[in-house]
N, C-alpha and C positions, 0 to 999 in steps of 0.2 A: 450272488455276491461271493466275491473269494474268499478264500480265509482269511489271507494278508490284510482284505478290506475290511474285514468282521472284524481283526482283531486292531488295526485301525480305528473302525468304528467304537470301538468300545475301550479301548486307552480314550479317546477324547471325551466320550460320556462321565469316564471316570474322574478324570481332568477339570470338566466341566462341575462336577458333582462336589468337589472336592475345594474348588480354586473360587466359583462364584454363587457356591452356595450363601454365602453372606456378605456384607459391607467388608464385616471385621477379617474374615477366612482371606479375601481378595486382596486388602492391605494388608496383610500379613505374608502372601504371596507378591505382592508388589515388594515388598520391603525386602525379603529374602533375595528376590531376583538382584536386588540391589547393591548387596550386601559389600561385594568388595569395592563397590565405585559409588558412595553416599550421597560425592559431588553430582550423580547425573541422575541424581532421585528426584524425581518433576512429579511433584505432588496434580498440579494444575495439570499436565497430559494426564493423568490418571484419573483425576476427576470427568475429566469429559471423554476421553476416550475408554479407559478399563470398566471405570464404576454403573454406566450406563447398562451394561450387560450383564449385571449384576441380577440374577432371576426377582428378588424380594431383596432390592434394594428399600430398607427402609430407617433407612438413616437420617440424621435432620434435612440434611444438602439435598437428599432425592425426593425428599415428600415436599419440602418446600416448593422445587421444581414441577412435580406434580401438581400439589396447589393452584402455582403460577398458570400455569399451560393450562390447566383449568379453568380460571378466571379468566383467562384472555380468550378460551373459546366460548364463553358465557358471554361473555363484552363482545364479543364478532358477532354472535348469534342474539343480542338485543337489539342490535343496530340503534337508528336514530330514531325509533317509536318510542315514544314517551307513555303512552297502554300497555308496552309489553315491559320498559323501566317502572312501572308503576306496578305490574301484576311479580313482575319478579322481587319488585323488594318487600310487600306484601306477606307475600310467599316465603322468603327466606326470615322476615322477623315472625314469624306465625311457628318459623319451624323453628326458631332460638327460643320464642318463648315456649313453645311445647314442653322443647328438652330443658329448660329451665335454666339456659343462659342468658339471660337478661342481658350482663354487663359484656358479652363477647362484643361486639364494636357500636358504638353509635353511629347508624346507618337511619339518615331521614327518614322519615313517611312522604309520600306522592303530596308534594307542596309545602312541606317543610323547610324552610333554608339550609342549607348545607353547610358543612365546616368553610366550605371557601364564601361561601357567603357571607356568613357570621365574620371571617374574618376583613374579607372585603368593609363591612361595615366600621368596624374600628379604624380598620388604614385612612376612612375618608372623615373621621372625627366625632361619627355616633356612636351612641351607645349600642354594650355587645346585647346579638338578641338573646333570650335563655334558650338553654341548650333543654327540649324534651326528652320525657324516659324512654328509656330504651329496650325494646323489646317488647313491647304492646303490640297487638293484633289490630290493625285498623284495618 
């Protein structure tokens, strides 16, 4: 490596070190870059294209998206087996009630009616069913 590339290389580490070290560091660098022309500050390009590259992005916007993309590869990955929807939601209130969040979502148990069910039943003129507790280990 030549010099010119060494010291190339390491302005951009610095750059890198400096610009997306965090959420706030990066919009802060976004906003500067902006400063004389406020009009062409595109909050939304910066969300999906700057903020993504963010090392420990952990801002609300990026952990929700994490979250998200998580959930939807847990849902691809249960497919239409109703053994393996039953072992995972099992499994997921076993581990609420461990860590002692009971009230984090009310998620059936395997034959339980579901919020759409329950509500299905009112739209068609019965009574609502009761809603069981939440987070029991079944």
């Amino acid at each position: 490596m030549t010099l010119q590339l060494a010291q190339e290389h390491e302005r951009r580490e610095r750059f890198r070190q400096a610009v997306f070290d965090s959420p706030d560091a990066t919009r802060i660098w976004w906003l500067d870059r902006h400063l004389d022309d406020l009009e062409s500050l595109d909050w939304d390009l910066f969300k999906k294209k700057i903020l993504p590259l963010v090392g420990a992005a952990d801002d609300t916007q990026s952990k929700a998206e994490r979250v998200a993309h998580t959930l939807l590869y847990v849902w691809e990955k249960l497919g239409n087996d109703p053994g393996q929807h039953a072992r995972f939601t099992t499994t997921v209130r076993t581990v609420l009630d461990q860590m002692g969040w009971n009230d984090v979502l009310a998620w059936p148990a395997p034959g339980e009616p579901s919020a759409a069910d329950a509500s299905e039943s009112v739209s068609d003129g019965a009574e609502p069913r009761p809603v069981t507790e939440v987070g029991t280990a079944r």
